[in-house]
N, C-alpha and C positions, 0 to 999 in steps of 0.2 A: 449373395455368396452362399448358397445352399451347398451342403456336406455331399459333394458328389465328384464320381471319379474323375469327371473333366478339371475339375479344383482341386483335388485332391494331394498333388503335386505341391501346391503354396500351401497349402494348411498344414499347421503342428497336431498334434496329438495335446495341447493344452484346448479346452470347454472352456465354453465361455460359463455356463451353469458351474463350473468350478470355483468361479470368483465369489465375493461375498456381495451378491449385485441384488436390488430391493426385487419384488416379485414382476411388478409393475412394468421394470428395464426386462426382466426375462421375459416376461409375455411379448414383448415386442420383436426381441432377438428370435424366440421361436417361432414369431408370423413369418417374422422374415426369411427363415431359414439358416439362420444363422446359429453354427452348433461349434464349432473348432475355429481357434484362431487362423490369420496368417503369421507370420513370422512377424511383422513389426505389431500387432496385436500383442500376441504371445509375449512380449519382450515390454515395451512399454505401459502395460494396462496393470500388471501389478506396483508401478511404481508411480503413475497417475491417480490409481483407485486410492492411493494410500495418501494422497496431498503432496505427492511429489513435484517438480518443476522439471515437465522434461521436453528435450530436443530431441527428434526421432528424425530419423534420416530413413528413408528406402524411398524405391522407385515407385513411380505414381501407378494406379492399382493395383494398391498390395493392401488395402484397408486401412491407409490414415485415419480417416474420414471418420467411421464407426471408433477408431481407440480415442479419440478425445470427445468425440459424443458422449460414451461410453461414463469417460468421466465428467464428463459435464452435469452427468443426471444424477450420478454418483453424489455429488459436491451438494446440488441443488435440492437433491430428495431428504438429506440425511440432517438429523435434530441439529446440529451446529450450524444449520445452515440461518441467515436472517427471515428469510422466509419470502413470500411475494410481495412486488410494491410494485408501483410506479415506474420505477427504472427499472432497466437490467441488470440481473445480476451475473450476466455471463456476454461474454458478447466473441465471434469468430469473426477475423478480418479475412478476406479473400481478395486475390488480387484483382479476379475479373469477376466482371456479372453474371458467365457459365456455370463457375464455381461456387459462388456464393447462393445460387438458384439450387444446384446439386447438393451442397450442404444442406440446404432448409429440407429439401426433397427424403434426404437422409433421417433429418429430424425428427421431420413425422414421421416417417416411416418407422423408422426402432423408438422412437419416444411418444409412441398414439399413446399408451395410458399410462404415463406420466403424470396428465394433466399441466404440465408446460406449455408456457407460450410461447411459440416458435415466431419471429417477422424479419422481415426480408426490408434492407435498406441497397436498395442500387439505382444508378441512373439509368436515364433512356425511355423510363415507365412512370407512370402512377407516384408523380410526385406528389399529390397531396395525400391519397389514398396512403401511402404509406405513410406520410407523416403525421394523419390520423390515428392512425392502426398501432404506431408508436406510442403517442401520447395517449392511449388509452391504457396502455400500460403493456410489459414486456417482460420474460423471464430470461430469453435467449435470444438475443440478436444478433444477425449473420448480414454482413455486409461488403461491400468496395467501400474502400476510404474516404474518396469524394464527397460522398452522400454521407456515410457516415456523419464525417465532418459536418457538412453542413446542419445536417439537423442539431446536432452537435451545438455549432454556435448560434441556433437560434433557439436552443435549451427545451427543445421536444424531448430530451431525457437530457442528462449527467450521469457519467460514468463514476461518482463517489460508491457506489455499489457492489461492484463488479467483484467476485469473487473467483471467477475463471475467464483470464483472456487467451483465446487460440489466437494462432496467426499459422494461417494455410498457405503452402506455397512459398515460403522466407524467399526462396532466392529470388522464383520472378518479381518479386516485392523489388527486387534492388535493380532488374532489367527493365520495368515500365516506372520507375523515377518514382514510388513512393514511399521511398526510407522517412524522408521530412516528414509525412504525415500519417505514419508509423509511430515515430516520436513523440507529434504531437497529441495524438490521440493515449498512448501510454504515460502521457507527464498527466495525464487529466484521471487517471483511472487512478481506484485505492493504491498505497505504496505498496513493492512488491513484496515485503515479506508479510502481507497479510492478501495478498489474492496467489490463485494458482495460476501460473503462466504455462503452458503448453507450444511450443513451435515444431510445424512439425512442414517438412522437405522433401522433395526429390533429391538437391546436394549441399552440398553446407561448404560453401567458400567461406575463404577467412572473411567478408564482412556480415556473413551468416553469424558466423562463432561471436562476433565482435557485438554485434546484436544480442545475443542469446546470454551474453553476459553481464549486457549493460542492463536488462529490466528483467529479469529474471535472476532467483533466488535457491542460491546453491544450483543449479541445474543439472541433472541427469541427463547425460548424453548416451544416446542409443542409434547406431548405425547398423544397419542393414545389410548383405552383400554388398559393402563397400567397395571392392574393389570390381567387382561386376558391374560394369555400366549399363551395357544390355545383354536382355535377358536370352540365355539359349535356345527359347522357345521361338526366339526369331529367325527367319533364315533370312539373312540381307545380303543383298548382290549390287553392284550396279554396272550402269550402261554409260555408255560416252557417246553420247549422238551427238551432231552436229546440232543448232539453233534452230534451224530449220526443219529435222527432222525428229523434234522432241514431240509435237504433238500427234504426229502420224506414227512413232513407234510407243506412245498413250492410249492411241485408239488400238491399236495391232495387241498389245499385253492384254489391254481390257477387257477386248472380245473373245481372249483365251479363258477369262474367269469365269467360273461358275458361281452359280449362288453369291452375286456381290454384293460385300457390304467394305466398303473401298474406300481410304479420304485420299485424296491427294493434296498435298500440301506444296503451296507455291509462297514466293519470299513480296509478293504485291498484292495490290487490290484490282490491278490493270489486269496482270498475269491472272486473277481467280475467275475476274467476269469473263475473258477469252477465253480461257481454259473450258470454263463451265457452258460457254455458247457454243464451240466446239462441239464439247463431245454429246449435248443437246442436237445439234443439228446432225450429227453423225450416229444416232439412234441409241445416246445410253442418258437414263430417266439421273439426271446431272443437275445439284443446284452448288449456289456458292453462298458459302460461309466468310465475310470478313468484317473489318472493322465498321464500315461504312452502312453497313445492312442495318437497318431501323430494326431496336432491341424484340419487339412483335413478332415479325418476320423472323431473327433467327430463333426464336425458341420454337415457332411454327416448325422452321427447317431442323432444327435440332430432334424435334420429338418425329417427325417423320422419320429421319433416317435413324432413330431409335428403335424405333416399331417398325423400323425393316421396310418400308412403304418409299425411302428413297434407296437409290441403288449405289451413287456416286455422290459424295461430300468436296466439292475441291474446296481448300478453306485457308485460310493464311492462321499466322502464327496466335491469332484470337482463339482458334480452337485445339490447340496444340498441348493444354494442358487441363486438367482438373473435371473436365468431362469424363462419366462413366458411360459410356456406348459401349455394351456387348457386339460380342460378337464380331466385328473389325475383323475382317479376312484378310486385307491387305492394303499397307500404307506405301505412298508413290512418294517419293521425296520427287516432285515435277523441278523443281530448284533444290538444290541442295543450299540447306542452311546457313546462314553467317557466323552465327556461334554453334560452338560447337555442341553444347549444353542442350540446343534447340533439338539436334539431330536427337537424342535420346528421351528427348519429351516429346516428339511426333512418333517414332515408332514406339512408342511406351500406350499409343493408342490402340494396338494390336496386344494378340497373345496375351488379355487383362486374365487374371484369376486361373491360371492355370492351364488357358486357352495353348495353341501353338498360333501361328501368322507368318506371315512375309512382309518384307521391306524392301524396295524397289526404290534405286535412287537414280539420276542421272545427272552425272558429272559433265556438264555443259562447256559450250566455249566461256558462258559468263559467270558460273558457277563452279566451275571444277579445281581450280584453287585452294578452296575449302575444306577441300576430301583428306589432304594432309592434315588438317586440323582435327581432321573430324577421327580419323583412323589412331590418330594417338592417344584423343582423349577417349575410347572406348575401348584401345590397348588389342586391336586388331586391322587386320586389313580386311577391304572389303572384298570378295570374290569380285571378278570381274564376268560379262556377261556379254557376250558378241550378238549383233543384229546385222540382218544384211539391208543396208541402205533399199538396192532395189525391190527387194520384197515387202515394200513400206506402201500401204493404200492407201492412195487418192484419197482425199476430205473434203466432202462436203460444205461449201464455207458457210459460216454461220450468217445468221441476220446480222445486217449494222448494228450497234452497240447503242443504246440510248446516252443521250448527254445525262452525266449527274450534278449536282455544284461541289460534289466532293474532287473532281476532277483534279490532276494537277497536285493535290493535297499530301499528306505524310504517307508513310507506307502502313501495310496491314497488319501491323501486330497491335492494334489498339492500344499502345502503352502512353504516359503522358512523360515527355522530357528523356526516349529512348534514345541513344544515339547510337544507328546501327554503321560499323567497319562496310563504304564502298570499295570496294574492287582493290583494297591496299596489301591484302596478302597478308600483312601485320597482322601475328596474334594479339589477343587481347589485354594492357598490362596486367600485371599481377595486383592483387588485393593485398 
């Protein structure tokens, strides 16, 4: 987030060099480029740095990420602190293992001379090697709950230390089923009015609020363009094709793009390998991101299509949130979402930091239901966008599909105990 006029736009006029922040934290902040806040910076970082307890609400790339860093080194660096040991004294929960990867990546990056020690707890990878790397001792630990946990109950650290717990993501925390062990892990950390609790959101439903008040101490609530769900810098339209002519007027958009750096988000894991063999066989440099991908492979695929070296992302709802990728020119809702919540965490992968972008959705025979849901909870309509059926080209069909054992299996939003609304029209109950 360098002080430039493409960002210019989300940044305050509050310095970060204004804070009362050790020299160590500024020397990182200025490698990084980092000189002005954004808006949820600017607003939560005076009442964090000070031992606050706060809930910060905005839209995801707006700088969570760095404001509870921020205070995490804050807490950690300063004489009242216990000092280093064994355990953590700081630990971020993250709902997925993108995230949790992103955060660490973060860590070093603004905290290289801190002298902190940054480790990574998530599944899919390097289970011993992390639970080495644990029990050698930890200052900031950033994790998925699972793992957490487990190391957890087989006592490679204890959380009696912990002086600052994050929790990134609160809501998709309660979409992929890990409120229980959210709690669990919170009833094991020091009591809350002697650690600082940070949670910080894209939205705060009432079981968000409900949360933030049961393990957290007085809490300072900080919201964001609250009533803006998405951001102006988006221009979203969508199309109503038929079933059959969703992936030929995919390729047709596509090949209108220039300079693409594109996810398309689909609601399967069926839907992302087709999608992605498609527009492979139809000449666009296309991989897919979903649940089932072995954790290796997608951070391979994630850092390529970072570094600009893949063109096309198609990805289910696993990449939809807490990834920083610049640059995102334009997201494809290829299905339109089930919740509606969804629809603003995929194109919140565009126009990050003051960028502009487009969002492209298409209101399907099996999807377009939704759209009523979707236009309310973001308090507009969508423009609509006409295509002419016959001007749709021919495709190439892709190679047969290999068999996986994941076959048959849950759908692609990698959550554990998700229960997502088929085809019933029904909004969601209320919290």
């Amino acid at each position: 987030m360098s002080d430039n006029p493409t960002s210019e736009v989300v940044l305050t006029d509050t310095r970060f060099d204004s804070f009362d922040l050790d020299e160590r934290m500024l020397k990182g902040l200025n490698e990084a480029g980092f000189e002005r806040c954004t808006p949820i910076q600017a607003e939560t970082l005076p009442l964090a740095l000070k031992g606050s307890d706060v809930a910060g609400q905005a839209r995801t790339g707006t700088g969570k990420t760095a404001a509870f860093l921020l205070a995490i080194f804050k807490r950690l660096l300063s004489p009242d602190s216990q000092g280093p040991g064994p355990n953590p004294r700081a630990i971020c929960i993250a709902p997925t293992r993108e995230l949790a990867i992103q955060i660490h990546r973060d860590a070093e990056l603004l905290g290289k001379h801190t002298g902190l020690r940054f480790l990574l707890a998530y599944g899919g990878v390097d289970y011993a090697k992390q639970r080495d790397e644990i029990a050698e001792g930890v200052d900031v630990l950033i994790g998925t709950p699972g793992r957490l946990i487990d190391y957890l109950k087989q006592d490679i650290y204890n959380l009696k230390h912990i002086e600052v717990a994050v929790l990134d993501e609160a809501d998709r925390m309660f979409d992929l089923g890990f409120i229980t062990d959210i709690r669990f892990l919170f009833r094991r950390m020091t009591p809350v009015g002697k650690r600082q609790t940070l949670m910080f959101s894209a939205t705060f439903p009432l079981k968000v609020t409900e949360l933030a008040y049961e393990h957290m101490n007085e809490v300072e609530t900080v919201r964001i363009e609250e009533e803006q769900m998405t951001t102006d810098r988006v221009t979203q339209v969508v199309y109503y094709p038929a079933n059959r002519e969703k992936l030929p007027l995919l390729v047709q958009l596509l090949a209108d793009k220039e300079d693409k750096h594109i996810m398309v988000f689909v609601n399967t894991r069926h839907a992302a390998d087709r999608v992605a063999r498609v527009l492979k066989a139809n000449g666009f440099d296309a991989a897919m991101l979903a649940g089932n991908v072995p954790q290796a492979k997608r951070q391979k695929l994630l850092k390529r299509f970072h570094d600009g070296e893949l063109a096309v992302l198609v990805a289910t709802d696993v990449a939809a949130r807490g990834l920083h990728i610049p640059d995102v020119s334009h997201v494809f809702n290829y299905d339109l979402p089930q919740d509606a919540a969804d629809y603003v965490h995929r194109i919140g992968r565009t126009a990050r930091l003051g960028a502009t972008g487009d969002a492209i959705s298409f209101a399907c025979e099996d999807y377009a239901f939704h759209l009523p849901e979707i236009e309310e909870y973001i308090g507009m309509s969508l423009p609509v966008m006409q295509h002419d059926p016959d001007s749709l080209p021919e495709l190439k069909k892709a190679p047969p599909r290999k068999k996986s054992p994941d076959d048959g299996k849950s759908r692609g939003g990698g959550g554990r105990g998700r229960s997502r609304r088929r085809r019933s029209g029904k909004p969601p109950a209320q919290a």
